[in-house]
C-alpha atoms as a printed R data frame, in Angstrom:
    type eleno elety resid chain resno       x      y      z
1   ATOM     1    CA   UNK     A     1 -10.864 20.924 20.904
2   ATOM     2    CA   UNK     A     2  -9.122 18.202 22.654
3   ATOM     3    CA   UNK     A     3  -6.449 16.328 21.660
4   ATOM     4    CA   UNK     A     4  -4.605 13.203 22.953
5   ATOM     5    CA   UNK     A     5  -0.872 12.966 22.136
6   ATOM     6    CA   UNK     A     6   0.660  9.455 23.067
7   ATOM     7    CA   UNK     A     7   4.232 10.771 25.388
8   ATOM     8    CA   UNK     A     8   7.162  9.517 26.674
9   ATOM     9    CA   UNK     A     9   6.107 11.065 30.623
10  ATOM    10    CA   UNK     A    10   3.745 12.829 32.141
11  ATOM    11    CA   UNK     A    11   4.560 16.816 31.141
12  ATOM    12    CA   UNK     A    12   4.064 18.341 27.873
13  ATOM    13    CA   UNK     A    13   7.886 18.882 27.922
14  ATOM    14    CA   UNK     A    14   8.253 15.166 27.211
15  ATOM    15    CA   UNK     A    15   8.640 13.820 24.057
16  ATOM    16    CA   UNK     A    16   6.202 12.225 21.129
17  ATOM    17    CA   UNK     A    17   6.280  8.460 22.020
18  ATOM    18    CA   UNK     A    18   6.633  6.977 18.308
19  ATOM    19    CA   UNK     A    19   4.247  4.095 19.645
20  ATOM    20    CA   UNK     A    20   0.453  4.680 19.812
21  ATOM    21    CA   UNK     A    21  -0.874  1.536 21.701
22  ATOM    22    CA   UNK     A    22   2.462  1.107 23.853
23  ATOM    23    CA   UNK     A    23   3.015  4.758 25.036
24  ATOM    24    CA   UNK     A    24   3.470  5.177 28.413
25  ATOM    25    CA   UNK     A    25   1.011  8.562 28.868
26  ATOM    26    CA   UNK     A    26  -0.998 10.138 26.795
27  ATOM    27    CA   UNK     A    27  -1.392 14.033 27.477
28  ATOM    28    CA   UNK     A    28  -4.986 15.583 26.966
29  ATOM    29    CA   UNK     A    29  -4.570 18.990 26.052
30  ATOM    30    CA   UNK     A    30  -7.374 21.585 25.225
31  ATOM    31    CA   UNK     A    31  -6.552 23.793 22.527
32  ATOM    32    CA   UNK     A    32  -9.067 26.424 23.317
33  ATOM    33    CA   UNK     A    33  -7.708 26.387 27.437
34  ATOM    34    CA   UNK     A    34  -4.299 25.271 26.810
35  ATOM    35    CA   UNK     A    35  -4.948 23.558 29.986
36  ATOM    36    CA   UNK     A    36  -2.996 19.705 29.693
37  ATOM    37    CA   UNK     A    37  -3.471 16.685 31.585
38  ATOM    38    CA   UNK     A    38  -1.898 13.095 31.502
39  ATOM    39    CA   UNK     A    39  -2.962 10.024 31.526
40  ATOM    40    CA   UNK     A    40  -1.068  6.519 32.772
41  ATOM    41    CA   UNK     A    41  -1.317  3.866 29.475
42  ATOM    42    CA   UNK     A    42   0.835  1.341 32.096
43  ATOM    43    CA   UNK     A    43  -2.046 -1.020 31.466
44  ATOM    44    CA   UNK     A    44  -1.093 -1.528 27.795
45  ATOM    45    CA   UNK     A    45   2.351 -1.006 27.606
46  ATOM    46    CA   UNK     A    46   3.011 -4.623 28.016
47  ATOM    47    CA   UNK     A    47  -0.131 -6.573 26.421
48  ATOM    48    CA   UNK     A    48   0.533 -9.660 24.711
49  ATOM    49    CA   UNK     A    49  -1.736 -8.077 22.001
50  ATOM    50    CA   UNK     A    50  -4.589 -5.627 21.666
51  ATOM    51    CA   UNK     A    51  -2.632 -2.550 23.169
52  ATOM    52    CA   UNK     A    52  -3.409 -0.147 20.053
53  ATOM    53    CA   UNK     A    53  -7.280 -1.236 20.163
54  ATOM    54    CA   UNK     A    54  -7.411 -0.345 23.920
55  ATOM    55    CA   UNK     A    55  -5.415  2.826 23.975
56  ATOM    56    CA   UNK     A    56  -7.840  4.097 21.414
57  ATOM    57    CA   UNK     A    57 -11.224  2.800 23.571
58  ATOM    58    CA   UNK     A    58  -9.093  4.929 26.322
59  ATOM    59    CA   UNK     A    59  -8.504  7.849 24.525
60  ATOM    60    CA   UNK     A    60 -12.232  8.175 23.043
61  ATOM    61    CA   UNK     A    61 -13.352  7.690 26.648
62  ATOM    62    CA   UNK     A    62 -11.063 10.725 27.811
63  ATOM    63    CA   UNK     A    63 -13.608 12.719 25.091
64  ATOM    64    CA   UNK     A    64 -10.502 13.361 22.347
65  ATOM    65    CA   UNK     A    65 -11.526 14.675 19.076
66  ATOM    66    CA   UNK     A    66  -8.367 14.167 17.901
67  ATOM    67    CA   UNK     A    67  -5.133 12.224 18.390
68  ATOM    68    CA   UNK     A    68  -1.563 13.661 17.786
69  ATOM    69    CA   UNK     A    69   1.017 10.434 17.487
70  ATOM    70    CA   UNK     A    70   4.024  9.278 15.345
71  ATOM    71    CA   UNK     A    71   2.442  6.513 14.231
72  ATOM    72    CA   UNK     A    72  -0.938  4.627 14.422
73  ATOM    73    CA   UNK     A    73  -1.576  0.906 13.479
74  ATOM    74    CA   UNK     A    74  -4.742 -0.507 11.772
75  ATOM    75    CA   UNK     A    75  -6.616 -1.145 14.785
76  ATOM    76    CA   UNK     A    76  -6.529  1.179 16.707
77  ATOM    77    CA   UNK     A    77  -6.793  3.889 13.414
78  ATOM    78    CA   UNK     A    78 -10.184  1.559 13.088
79  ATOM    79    CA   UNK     A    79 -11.094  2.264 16.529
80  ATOM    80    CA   UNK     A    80 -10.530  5.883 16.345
81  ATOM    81    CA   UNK     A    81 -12.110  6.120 13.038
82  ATOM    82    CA   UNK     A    82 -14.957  4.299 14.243
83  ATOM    83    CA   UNK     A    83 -14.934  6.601 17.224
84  ATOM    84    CA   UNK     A    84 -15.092  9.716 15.124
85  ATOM    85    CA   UNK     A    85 -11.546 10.568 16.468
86  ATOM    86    CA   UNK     A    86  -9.422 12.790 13.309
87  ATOM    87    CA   UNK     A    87  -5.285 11.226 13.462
88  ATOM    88    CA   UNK     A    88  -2.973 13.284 12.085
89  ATOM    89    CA   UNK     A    89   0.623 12.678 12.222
90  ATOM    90    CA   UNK     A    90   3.845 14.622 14.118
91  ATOM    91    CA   UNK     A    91   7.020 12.437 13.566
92  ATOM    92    CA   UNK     A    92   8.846 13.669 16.380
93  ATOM    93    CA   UNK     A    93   9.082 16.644 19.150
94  ATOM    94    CA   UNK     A    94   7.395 17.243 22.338
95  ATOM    95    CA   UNK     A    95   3.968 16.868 23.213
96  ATOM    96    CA   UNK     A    96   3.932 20.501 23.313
97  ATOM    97    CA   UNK     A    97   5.504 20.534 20.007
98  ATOM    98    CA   UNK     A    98   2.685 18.415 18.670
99  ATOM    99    CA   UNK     A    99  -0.060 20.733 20.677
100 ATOM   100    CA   UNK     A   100   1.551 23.855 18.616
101 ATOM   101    CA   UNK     A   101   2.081 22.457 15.475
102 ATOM   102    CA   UNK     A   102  -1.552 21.007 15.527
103 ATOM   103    CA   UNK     A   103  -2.951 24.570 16.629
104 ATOM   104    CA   UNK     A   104  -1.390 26.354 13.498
105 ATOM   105    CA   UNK     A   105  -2.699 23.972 10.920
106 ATOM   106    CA   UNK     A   106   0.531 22.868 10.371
107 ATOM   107    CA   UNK     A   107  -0.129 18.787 10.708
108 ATOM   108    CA   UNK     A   108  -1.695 16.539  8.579
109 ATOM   109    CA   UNK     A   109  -4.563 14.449  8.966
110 ATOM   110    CA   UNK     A   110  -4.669 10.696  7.908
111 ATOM   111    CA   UNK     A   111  -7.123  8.344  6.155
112 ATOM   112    CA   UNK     A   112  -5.714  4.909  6.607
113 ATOM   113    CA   UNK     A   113  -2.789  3.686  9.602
114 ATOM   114    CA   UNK     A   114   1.155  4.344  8.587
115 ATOM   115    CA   UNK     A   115   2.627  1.276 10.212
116 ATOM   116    CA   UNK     A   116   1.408 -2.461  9.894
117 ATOM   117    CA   UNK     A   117   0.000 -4.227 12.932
118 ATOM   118    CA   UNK     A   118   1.727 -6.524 14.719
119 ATOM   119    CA   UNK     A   119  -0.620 -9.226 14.748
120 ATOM   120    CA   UNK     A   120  -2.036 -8.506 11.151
C-alpha cells in the first residue's frame, strides 16, 4: 500500500510536519517495498488559501491510499475522502516512525478532520 506522510525534509529520518496542506514534503512510502520517495509541497506552503485542498489533489495524484499526518483540516479530509484516500493520525515522530507505526496496526483511522480550517 502506499502511503503519503506530510514531513519536515526530504528523508524518512525527518520529522511528522504537524501541518497537512503547509508541509514542506510529503514522503511516499510503499509498505509492501519499503521503498520511500519525497515529494516538494513548496507550491503550497505559502498560499493565501486552498493549500490543504491542493496538497490532497497532489497526494491522490501520487496514487496514495492512505495519508499519515498530525493533523488534517476539513478540506482537504473532504478531498481525500472524496478521493477514497483512508487518514489516520500520528501526533508526532518521524516519517519513518509514522511508516512503522502504520505497518503494525498501531494508528488510527479518522472519519471527520481534527483541526478547524482556516478559512471555515
Amino acid at each position: 500500500m502506499k502511503i503519503a506522510i506530510p514531513s519536515t525534509g526530504k528523508a524518512t529520518s525527518d520529522s511528522l510536519d504537524p501541518r497537512f496542506g503547509r508541509a514542506k514534503f510529503f514522503i511516499v512510502a510503499d509498505t509492501a517495498t519499503d521503498e520511500a520517495s519525497a515529494h516538494d509541497n513548496a507550491q503550497n506552503l505559502n498560499a493565501a488559501q486552498g493549500a490543504g485542498i491542493q496538497s490532497a489533489e497532489t497526494v491522490a495524484k501520487l496514487g496514495v491510499e492512505a495519508v499519515v499526518a498530525g493533523n488534517v483540516g476539513p478540506k482537504a479530509f473532504r478531498v481525500l475522502n472524496a478521493a477514497g484516500i483512508k487518514i489516520f493520525l500520528a501526533p508526532q515522530g518521524t516519517a519513518a516512525d509514522a511508516i512503522r507505526k502504520f505497518k503494525a496496526g498501531e494508528l488510527k483511522e479518522v472519519s471527520s478532520a481534527n483541526v478547524e480550517g482556516h478559512w471555515a
